[in-house]
One Martini backbone bead per residue (centre of mass of N, CA, C, O) as a GRO file, in nm:
protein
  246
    1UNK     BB    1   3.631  28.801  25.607
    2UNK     BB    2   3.589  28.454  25.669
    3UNK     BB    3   3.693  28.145  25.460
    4UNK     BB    4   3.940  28.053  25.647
    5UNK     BB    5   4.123  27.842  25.875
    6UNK     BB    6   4.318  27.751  26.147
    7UNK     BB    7   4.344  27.381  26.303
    8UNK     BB    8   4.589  27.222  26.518
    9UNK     BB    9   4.514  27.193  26.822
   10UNK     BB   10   4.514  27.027  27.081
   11UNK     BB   11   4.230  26.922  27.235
   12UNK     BB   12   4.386  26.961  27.530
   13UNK     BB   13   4.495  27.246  27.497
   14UNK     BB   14   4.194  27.396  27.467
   15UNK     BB   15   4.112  27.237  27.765
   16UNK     BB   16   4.281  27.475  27.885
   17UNK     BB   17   4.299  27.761  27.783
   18UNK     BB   18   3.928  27.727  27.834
   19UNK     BB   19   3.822  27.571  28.055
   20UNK     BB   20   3.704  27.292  28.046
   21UNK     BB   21   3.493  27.018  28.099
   22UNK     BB   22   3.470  26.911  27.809
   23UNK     BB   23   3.512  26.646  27.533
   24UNK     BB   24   3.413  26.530  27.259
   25UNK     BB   25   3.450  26.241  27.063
   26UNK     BB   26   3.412  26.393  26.769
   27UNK     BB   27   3.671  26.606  26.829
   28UNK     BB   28   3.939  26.360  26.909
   29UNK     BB   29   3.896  26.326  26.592
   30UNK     BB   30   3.953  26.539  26.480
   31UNK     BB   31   4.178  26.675  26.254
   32UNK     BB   32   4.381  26.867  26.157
   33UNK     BB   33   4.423  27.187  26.032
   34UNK     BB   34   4.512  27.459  25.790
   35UNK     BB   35   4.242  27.443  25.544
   36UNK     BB   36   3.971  27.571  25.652
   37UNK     BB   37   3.656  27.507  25.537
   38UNK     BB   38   3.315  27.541  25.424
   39UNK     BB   39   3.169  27.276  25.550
   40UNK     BB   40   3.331  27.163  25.785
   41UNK     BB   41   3.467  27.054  26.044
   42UNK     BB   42   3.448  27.267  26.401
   43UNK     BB   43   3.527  27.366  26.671
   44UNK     BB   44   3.335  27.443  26.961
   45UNK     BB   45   3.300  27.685  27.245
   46UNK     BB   46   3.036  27.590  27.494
   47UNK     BB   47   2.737  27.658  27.720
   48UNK     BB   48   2.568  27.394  27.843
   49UNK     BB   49   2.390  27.137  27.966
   50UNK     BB   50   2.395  26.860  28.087
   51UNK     BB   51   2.375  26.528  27.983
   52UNK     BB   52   2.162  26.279  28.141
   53UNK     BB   53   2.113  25.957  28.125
   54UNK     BB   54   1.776  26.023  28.141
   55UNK     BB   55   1.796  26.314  27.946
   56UNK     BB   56   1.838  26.523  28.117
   57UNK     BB   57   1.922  26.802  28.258
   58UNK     BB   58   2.222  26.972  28.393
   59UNK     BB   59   2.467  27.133  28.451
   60UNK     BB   60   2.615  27.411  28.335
   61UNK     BB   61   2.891  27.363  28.079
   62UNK     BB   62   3.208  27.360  27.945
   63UNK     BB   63   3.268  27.284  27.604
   64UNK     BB   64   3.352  27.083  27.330
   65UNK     BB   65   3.249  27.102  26.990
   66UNK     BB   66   3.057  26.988  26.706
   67UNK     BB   67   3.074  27.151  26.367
   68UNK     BB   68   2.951  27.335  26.096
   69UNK     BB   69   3.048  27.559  25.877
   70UNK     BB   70   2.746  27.687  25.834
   71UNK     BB   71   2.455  27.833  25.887
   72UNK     BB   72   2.141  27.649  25.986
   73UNK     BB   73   1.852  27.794  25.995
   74UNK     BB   74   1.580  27.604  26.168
   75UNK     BB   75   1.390  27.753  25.907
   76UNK     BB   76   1.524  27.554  25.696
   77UNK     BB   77   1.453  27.355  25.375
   78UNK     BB   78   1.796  27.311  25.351
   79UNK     BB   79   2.136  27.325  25.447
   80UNK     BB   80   2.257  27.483  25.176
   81UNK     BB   81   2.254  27.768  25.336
   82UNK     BB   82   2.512  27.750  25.495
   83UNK     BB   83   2.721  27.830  25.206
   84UNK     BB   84   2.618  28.140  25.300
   85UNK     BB   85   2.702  28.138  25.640
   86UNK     BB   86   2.976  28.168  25.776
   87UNK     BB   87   2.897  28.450  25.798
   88UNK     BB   88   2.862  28.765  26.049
   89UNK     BB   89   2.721  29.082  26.082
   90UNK     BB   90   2.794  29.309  26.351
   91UNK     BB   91   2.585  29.501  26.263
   92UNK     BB   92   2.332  29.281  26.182
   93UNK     BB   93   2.279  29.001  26.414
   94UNK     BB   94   2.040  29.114  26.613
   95UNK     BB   95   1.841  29.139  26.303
   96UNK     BB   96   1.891  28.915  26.131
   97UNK     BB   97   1.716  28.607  26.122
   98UNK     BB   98   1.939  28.399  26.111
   99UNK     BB   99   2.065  28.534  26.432
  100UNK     BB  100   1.890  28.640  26.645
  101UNK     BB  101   1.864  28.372  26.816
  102UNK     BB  102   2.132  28.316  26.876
  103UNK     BB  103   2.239  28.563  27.013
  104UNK     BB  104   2.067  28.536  27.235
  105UNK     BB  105   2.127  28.160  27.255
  106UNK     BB  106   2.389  28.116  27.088
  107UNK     BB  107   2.710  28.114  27.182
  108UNK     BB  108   3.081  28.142  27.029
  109UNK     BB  109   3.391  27.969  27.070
  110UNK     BB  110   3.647  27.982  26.778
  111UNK     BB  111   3.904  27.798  26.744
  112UNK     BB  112   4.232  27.947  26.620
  113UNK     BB  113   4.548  27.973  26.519
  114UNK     BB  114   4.469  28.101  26.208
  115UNK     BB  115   4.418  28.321  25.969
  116UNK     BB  116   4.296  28.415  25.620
  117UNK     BB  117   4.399  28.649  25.365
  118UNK     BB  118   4.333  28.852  25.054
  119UNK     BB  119   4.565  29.082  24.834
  120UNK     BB  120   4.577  29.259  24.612
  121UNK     BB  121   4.719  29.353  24.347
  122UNK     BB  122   4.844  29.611  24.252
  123UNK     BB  123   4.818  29.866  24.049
  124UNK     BB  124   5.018  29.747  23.783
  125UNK     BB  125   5.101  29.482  23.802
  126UNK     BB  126   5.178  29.175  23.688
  127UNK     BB  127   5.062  29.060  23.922
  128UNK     BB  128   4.732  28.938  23.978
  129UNK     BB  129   4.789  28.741  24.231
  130UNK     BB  130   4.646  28.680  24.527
  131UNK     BB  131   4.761  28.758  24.868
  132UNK     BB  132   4.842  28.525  25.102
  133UNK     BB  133   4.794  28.565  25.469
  134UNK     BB  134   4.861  28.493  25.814
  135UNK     BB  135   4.700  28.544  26.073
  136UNK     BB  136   4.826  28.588  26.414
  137UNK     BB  137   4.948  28.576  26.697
  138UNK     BB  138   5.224  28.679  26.849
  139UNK     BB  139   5.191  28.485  27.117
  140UNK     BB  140   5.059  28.197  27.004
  141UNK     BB  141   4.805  28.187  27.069
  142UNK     BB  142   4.474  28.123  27.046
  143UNK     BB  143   4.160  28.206  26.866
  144UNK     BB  144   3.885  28.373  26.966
  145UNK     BB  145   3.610  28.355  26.730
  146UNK     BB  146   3.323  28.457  26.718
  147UNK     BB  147   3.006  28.279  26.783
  148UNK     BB  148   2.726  28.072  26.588
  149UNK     BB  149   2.486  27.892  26.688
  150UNK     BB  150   2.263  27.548  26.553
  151UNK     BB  151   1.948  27.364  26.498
  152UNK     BB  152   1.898  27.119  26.256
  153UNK     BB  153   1.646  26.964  26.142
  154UNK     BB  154   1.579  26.644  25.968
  155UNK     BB  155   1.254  26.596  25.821
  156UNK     BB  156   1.366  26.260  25.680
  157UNK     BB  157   1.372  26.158  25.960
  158UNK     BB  158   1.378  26.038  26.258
  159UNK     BB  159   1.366  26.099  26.602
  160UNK     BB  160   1.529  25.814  26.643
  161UNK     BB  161   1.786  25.971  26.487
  162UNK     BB  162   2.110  26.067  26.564
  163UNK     BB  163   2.096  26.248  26.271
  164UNK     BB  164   1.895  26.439  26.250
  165UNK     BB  165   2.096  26.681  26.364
  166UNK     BB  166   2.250  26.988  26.282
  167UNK     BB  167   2.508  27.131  26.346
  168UNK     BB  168   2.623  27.485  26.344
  169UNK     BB  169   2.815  27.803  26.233
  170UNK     BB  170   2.931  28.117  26.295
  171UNK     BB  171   3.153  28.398  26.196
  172UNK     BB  172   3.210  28.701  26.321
  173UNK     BB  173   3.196  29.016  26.148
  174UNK     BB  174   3.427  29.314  26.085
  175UNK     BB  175   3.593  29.573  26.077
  176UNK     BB  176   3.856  29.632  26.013
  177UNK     BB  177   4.185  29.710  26.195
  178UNK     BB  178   4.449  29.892  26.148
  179UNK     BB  179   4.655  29.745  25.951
  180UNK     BB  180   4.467  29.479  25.843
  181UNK     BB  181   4.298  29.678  25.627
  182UNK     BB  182   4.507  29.640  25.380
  183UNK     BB  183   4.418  29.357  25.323
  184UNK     BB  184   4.135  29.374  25.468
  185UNK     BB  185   3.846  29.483  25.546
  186UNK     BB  186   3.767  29.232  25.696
  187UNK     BB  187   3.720  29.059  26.003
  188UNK     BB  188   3.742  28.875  26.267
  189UNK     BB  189   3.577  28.869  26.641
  190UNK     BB  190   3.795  28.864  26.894
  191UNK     BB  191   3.825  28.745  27.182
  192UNK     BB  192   3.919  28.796  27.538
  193UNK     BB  193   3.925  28.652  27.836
  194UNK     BB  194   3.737  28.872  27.943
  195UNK     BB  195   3.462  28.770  27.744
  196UNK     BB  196   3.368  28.529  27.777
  197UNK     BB  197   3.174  28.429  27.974
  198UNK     BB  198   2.946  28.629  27.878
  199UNK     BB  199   2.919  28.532  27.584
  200UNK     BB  200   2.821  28.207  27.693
  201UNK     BB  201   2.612  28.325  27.866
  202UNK     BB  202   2.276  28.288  27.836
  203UNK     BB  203   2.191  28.530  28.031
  204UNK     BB  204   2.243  28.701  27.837
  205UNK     BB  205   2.199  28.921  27.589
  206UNK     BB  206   2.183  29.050  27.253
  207UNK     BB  207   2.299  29.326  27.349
  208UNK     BB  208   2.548  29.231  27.573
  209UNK     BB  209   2.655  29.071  27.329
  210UNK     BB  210   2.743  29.324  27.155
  211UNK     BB  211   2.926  29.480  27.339
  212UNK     BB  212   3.164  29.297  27.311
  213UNK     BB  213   3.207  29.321  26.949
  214UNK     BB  214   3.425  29.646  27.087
  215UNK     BB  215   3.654  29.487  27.211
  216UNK     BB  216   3.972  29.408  27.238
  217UNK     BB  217   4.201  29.301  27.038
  218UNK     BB  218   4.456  29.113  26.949
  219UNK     BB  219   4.777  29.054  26.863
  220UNK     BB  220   4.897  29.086  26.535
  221UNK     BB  221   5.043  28.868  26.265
  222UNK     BB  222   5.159  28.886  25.895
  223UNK     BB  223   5.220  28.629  25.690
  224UNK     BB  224   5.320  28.573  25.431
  225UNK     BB  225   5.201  28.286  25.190
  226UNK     BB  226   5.099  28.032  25.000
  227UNK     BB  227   4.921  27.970  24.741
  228UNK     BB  228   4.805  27.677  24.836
  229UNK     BB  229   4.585  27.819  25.006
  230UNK     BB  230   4.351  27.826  24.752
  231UNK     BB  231   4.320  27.539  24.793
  232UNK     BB  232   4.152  27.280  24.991
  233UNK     BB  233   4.351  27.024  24.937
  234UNK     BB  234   4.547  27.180  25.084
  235UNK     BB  235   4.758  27.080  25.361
  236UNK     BB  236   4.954  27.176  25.569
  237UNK     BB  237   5.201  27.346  25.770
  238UNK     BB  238   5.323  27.477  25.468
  239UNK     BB  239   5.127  27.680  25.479
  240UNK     BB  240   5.237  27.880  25.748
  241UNK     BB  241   5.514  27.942  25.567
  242UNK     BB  242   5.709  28.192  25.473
  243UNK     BB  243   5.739  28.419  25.206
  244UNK     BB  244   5.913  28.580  24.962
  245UNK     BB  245   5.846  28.908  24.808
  246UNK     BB  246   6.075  28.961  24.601
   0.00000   0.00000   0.00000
């Protein structure tokens, strides 16, 4: 699974990495996070119609926006149900109720610095405590998560209330792979930017994009790091710096 991870690169580095065409302004208001965790604000990067002054939609353009982390299916009777959708399994994403509509036609990229996972401690050792490392590009690049969009109405607001619409996000995990299956089973699944372009374009089906989700993933290094990243109060750069395990 994915439960945690960082995100603190500058918005406009964002959107170069991404080639954006615009980043929303409650998105340059988001602060870094190193511990950013579910039901938090979160950047993800879609492709949808530009919304013109008179209401109209207009060409289909690559924003940065913001979402809650843990997806809220739009037949949701409140919100809570977010907080157990954080992740959608890639086995089951274009079948599941929750996403099989997102899947289809609201697919996100969730730029992440790098994930967290945690390490149970070995069959008979004193510390019990298990180890979390962060794992990140090899190369420093950020990370595009696939991730699923959608939009829950609050059926408590007036509809010309601006608060009405509640985005929500969700990252798709899959079986690790390679080295990282040893520290856990599952991992999010990062896109290659040769994959971008598909996985956002709604004209894609939920089948052409379910086969990008076993396309090449970045190379990743895994770094343990102190266990302040356990509590969700913790925050700032000094989660991300290696500790020695001896």
């Amino acid at each position: 699974m994915c439960g945690r991870y960082a995100s603190f690169r500058d918005a406009q580095d964002l959107a170069d990495h991404f080639a954006l065409e615009s980043v929303a302004d409650d998105v340059r208001e988001l602060p870094p996070s190193w511990n950013v965790a579910p039901t938090d604000g979160v950047r993800m990067v879609v492709e949808r119609p530009e919304r013109l002054e008179d209401g109209s939609a207009g060409a289909i353009e690559r924003t940065l926006r913001l979402a809650r982390w843990g997806l809220v299916p739009s037949w949701a009777k409140d919100p809570s149900i977010g907080s157990r959708m954080i992740n959608a399994r890639a086995e089951t994403v274009t079948s599941k109720p929750a996403f099989a509509r997102a899947m289809a036609v609201r697919r996100a990229l969730i730029p992440a610095d790098g994930y967290y996972e945690w390490q149970p401690a070995p069959e008979g050792a004193a510390r019990t405590t298990k180890q979390p490392y962060y794992l990140h590009a090899v190369d420093g690049s950020p990370l595009a998560m696939a991730g699923l969009y959608e939009f829950w109405k609050d059926p408590t607001k007036a509809d010309d209330d601006p608060d009405r619409w509640l985005v929500t996000t969700t990252v798709i995990t899959t079986t690790a792979v390679d080295a990282m299956g040893h520290i856990h089973d599952r991992q999010p699944i990062m896109l290659l930017p040769d994959a971008w372009d598909a996985w956002l374009d709604p004209a894609v089906d939920a089948d052409g994009a379910a086969r990008l989700l076993s396309t090449p993933v970045p190379e990743l290094a895994a770094t343990p790091v102190s266990t302040q990243v356990n509590a969700v109060r913790n925050d700032g750069p000094q989660l991300i710096e290696p500790v020695d395990l001896a």
